[in-house]
Structure formats: structure tokens, C-alpha cells
C-alpha positions in Angstrom: -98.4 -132.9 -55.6 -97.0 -135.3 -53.1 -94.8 -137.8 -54.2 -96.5 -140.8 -52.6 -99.4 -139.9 -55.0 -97.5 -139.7 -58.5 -95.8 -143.3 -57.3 -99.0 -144.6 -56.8 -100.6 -143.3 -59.9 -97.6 -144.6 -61.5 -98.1 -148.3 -60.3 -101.8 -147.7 -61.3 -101.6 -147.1 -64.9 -98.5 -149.5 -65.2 -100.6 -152.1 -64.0 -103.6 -151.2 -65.4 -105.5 -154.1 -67.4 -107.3 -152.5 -70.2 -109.0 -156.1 -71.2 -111.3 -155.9 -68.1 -113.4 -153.6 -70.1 -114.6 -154.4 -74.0 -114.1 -151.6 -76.6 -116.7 -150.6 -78.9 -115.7 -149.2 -81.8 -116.2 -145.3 -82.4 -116.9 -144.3 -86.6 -117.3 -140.6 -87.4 -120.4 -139.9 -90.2 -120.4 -136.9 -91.7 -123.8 -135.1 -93.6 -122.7 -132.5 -95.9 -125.4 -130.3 -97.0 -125.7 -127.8 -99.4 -128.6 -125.9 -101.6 -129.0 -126.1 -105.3 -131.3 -124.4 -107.4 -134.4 -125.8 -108.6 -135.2 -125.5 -112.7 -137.4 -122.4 -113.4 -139.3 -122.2 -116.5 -138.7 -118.6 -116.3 -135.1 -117.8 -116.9 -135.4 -114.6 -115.7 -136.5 -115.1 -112.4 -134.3 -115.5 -109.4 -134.8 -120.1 -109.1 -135.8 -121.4 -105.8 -133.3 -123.5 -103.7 -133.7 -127.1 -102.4 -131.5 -128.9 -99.8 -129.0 -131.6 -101.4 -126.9 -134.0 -98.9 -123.8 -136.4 -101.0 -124.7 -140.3 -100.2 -122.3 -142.8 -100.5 -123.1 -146.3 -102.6 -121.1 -148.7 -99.8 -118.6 -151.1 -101.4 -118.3 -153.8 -99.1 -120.6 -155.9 -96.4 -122.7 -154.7 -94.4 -125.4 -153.6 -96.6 -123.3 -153.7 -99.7 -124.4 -151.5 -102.6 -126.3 -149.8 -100.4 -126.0 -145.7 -100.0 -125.0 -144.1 -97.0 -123.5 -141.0 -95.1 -120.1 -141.0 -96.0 -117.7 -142.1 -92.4 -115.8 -144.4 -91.2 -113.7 -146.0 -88.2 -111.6 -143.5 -85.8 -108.0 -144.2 -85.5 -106.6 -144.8 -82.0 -104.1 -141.7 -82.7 -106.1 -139.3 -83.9 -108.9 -137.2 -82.6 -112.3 -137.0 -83.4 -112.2 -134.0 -85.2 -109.0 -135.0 -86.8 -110.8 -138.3 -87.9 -113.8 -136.4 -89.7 -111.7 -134.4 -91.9 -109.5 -137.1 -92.8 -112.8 -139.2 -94.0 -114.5 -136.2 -95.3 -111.5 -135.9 -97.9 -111.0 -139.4 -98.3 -114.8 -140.2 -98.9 -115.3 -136.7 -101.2 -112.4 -134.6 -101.8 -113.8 -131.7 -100.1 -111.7 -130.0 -97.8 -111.9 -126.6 -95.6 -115.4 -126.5 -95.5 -117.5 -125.2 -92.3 -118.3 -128.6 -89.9 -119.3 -128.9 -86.6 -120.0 -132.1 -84.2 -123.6 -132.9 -84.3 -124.6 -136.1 -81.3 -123.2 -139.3 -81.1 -125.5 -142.3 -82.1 -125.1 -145.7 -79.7 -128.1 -147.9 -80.3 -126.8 -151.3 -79.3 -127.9 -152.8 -82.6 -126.9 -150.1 -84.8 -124.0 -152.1 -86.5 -124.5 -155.6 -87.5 -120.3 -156.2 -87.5 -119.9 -155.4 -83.6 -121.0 -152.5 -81.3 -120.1 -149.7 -82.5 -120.9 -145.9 -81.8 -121.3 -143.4 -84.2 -120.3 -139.4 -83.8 -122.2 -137.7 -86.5 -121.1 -134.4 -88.0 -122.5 -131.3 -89.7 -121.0 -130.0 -92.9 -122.1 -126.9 -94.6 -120.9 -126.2 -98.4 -121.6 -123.6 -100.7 -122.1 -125.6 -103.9 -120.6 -123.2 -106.6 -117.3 -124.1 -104.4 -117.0 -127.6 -105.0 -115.7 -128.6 -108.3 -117.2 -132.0 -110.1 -113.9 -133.5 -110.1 -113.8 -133.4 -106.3 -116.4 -135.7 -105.9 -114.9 -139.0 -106.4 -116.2 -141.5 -109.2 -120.0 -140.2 -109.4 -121.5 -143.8 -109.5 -120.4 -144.2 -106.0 -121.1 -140.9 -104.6 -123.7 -138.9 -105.5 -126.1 -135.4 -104.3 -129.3 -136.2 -102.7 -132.8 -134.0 -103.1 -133.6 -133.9 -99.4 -136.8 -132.4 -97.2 -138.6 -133.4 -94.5 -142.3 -132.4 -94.3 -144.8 -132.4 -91.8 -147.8 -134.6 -92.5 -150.3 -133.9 -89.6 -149.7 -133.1 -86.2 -152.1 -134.2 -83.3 -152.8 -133.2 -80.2 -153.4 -135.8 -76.9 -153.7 -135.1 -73.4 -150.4 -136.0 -72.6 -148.4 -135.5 -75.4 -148.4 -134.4 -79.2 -147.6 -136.7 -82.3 -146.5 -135.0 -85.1 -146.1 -137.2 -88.3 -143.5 -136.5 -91.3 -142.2 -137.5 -94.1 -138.1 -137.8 -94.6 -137.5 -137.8 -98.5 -134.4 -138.2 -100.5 -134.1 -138.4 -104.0 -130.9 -138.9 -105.8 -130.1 -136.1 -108.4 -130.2 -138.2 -111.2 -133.6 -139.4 -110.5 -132.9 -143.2 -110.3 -133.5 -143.4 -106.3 -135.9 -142.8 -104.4 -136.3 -143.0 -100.6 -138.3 -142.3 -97.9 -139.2 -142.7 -94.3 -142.4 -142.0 -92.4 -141.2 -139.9 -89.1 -143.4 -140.3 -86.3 -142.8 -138.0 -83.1 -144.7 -138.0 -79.7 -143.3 -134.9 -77.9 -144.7 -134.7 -74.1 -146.9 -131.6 -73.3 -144.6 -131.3 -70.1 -141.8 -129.0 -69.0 -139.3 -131.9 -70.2 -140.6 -132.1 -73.5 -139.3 -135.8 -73.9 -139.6 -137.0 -77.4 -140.0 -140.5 -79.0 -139.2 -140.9 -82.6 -140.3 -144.1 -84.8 -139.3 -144.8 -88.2 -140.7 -146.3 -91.4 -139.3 -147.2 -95.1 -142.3 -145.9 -97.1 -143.1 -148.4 -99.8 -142.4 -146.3 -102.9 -138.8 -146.4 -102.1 -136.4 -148.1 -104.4 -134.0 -148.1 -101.8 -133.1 -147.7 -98.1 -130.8 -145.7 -96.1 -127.8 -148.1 -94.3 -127.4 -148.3 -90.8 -129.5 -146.0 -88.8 -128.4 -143.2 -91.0 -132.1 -142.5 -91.9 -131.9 -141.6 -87.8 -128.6 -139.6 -88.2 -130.0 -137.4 -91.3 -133.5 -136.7 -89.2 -131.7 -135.2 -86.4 -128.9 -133.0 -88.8 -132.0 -131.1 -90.4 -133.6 -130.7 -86.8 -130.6 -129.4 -85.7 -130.1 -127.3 -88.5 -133.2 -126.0 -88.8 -133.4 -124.5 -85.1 -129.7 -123.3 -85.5 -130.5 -120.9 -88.2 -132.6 -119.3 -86.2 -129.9 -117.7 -83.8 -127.2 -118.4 -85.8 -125.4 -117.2 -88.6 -124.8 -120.9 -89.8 -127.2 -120.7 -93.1 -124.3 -117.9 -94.4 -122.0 -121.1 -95.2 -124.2 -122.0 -97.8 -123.8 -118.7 -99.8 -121.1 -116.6 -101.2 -119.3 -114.0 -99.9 -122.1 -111.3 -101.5 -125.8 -112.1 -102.2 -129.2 -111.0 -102.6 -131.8 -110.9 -100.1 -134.0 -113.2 -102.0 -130.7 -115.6 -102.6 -130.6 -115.3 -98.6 -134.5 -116.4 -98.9 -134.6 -119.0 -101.0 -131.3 -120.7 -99.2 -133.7 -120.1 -95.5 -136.4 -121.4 -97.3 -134.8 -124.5 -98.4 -133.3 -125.3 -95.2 -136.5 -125.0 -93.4 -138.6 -126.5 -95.9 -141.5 -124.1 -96.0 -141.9 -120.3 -97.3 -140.7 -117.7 -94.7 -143.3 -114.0 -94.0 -141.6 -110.8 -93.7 -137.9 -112.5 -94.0 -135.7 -109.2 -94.7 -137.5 -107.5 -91.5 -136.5 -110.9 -89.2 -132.8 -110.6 -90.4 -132.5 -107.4 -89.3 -129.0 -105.9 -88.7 -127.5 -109.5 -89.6 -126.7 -108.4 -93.0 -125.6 -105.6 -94.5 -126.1 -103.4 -97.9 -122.4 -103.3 -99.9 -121.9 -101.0 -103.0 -120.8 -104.3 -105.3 -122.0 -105.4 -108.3 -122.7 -108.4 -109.9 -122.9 -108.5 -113.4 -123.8 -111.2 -116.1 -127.2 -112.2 -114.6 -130.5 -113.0 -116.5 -132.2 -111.1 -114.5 -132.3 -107.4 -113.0 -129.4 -105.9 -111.4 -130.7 -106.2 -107.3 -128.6 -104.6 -104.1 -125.9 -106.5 -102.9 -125.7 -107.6 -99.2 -123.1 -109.6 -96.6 -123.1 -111.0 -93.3 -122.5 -108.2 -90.7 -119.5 -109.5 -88.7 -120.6 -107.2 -85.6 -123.6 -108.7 -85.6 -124.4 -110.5 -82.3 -127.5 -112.8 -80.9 -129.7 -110.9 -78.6 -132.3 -113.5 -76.7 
């Protein structure tokens, strides 16, 4: 490159005034999900699985004693990524887990301190891997029950409103909250969508922030990735069941899924392991196929 150009690029940044333009601040939030079993009256029957997220009971101002994703501010030296590991340890002691960058949030209003913008990201744990002592104290973080469920779904000339219901419940019982979820999604080739959101009035609580907003769009996204994707397969051990593999789809998608060993076709695999010291009946043993590949 000519020389006249690096000098001048040189002066540039030498002389560049960074105060012309206001920061906002940038916080990484981070939804860990994983599935739990649900209590079966019948200890011999393989439980059903629910979705669980880990809420954070804030400590300080803004909405103090309030529960939230866990997150927090991003350090001028490090990267995003870097930054979202670093508070996923600090916030819950779990490290090496599968996470991905889900969509940054900038409402102008989001964050009563200042403006501030919000990358969310996607965590996927499989819960026998986590240890209780690596969640820190349990009164200020805790497992959510979480689903979202559609309520009705209308059709209009120009668009369709669907209308849901967002529900977390702590796993100690003692919180309850929910959103109504209301989205007009237009009939044309753009498909633009408008989301609303309500507190329901049986809540004990609400969510902090717009985190209600951030949690709604993890479980979309999470919810169409499973279908091309292997992602779900973080959620499980190494070995499993087909109906383990079920229940764990099932919970993700929040409704009961036809003919599901024929739609995963070649994605897993039969193995000739074991696995003993189960209440119920031994079942064939299967793993994600490594070779497998998405086909549209």
C-alpha cells in the first residue's frame, strides 16, 4: 500500500476524537436450558421431560430482588464470546457447555441505568452434568419450569395473530410467572412479525428487563433449530433411548411429536451398549451419527 495512505491513516486515528460519538453500553445475557424429568406415578415407566432455564434473583438496583437471565456488562478487552463465558461461570459455575450467540436486543428503553444493548446467548446443558454445588447459593439462582403454548391462532386478510402463553415456574414452586404473547405475522412473502407482551395477573412475579422478550425468542430459535440440527443432542448423554430422544424433542417443542423415530432417520444410530440399573426394561441403545449431514 502506498505510503502516503498509511501516513494519512496514521494522522487519522491519532487524531481521532472518540467523544464525538456516545457509547452505549453492550451486556451479554445468557439462557441456559436444559430438560428435567417430570414425576411419574409409575416408576417403571420411562418420565416425560420438561424444559428448565436457571433465573437469577438480582442483588442490586435496577429491579432489585427481581429474577433474571443471568449477564452482565462486556469488558473493553475482551470479546463477546470471551465475555459470556466469563459471566456464565461467574453467575453459575458451569463451564464447557455447548453455547451459541442468539440476537442482540437494543430497544432504547430496555435499561433504566443508560442505553444499553444486550447480546443474548444460547446455552445447552445436559442436567445429570451439572453438580448442585455448581450452582451458586440456590436462593439466588434457581431452575425455572418453562413452556410456551399456543392459545388460538387467527386468521385476517392481511396477516395472522397467533396468541400464547410464556410460563415459568420456579422449581420450588414459590414463583410463578407468566406473559401473554401476542404475534401478527403478515400473510406476505416478508412475513414481518409484531410481538406484544403482557404480565398475566396470576404471576407472583415478573421477569427484569425485557428478558421476558429475550427468553421468547431463545425457545423460537430453538425450536426451529432442532429441526435441521443436531442441537437437541446437547441435552442428552453420550448413549440414549429413542424415547429419551422423544421426550427431550417433546419438551423442547412443547407438544407430542407422530412417527418421531421414522423423522430422525439416519441421525442416530443403534450401538451394542448397555445400560444397567434401570427400573424399567432393558431398551436398545442409540447415539448421534457423526456422518450424518442436513439434506434440504
Amino acid at each position: 500500500m502506498d505510503n502516503f495512505f498509511i501516513n494519512k491513516e496514521d494522522e487519522f486515528l491519532k487524531n481521532y476524537d472518540e467523544s464525538q460519538y456516545k457509547r452505549p453500553s453492550v451486556t451479554n445475557d445468557i439462557l441456559i436450558f436444559t430438560t428435567e424429568d417430570i414425576e411419574e406415578d409409575n416408576l417403571r415407566k420411562i418420565p416425560k421431560k420438561g424444559m428448565q432455564v436457571i433465573l437469577i434473583n438480582r442483588e442490586d438496583y435496577p429491579y432489585k430482588d427481581t429474577w433474571a437471565l443471568p449477564g452482565g456488562f462486556v469488558q473493553m478487552e475482551e470479546s463477546l464470546e470471551e465475555g459470556a463465558k466469563k459471566k456464565l461461570r461467574e453467575k453459575t459455575g458451569i463451564d464447557k457447555v455447548y453455547t451459541e450467540q442468539l440476537y442482540t436486543f437494543g430497544d432504547v428503553d430496555r435499561d433504566k441505568r443508560t442505553r444499553v444493548i444486550s447480546v443474548g446467548n444460547l446455552a445447552l446443558v445436559e442436567k445429570s452434568s451439572i453438580k448442585i454445588k455448581e450452582i451458586k447459593d440456590d436462593k439466588k439462582s434457581q431452575w425455572f419450569w418453562v413452556d410456551k403454548n399456543l392459545l388460538s391462532c387467527e386468521k385476517h386478510q392481511e396477516y395472522i395473530e397467533k396468541k400464547h402463553i410464556l410460563k415459568l415456574k420456579s422449581h420450588d414452586g414459590k414463583v410463578t410467572i407468566n406473559y401473554e404473547v401476542i404475534e401478527k405475522v403478515g400473510r406476505d412473502v416478508f412475513r414481518r412479525k409484531e410481538t406484544s407482551y403482557k404480565l398475566i395477573e396470576n404471576s407472583t412475579e415478573e421477569l427484569a428487563f425485557d428478558h421476558y422478550k429475550i427468553l421468547d425468542y431463545a425457545i423460537d430459535r430453538l425450536r426451529n433449530k432442532v429441526e435441521y440440527t443436531p442441537i437437541a443432542f446437547n441435552l442428552l448423554p453420550r448413549i440414549f433411548t429413542v424415547k429419551e430422544l422423544q421426550n427431550v424433542y417433546e419438551a423442547i417443542m412443547g407438544r407430542e411429536i407422530l412417527n418421531f423415530r421414522r423423522k430422525m432417520g439416519d441421525m442416530i444410530i443403534e450401538t451394542d451398549e448397555k445400560l444397567e440399573g434401570r427400573p424399567f426394561r432393558p431398551a436398545k441403545m442409540f447415539k448421534f451419527n457423526e456422518n450424518w449431514e442436513h439434506n434440504f
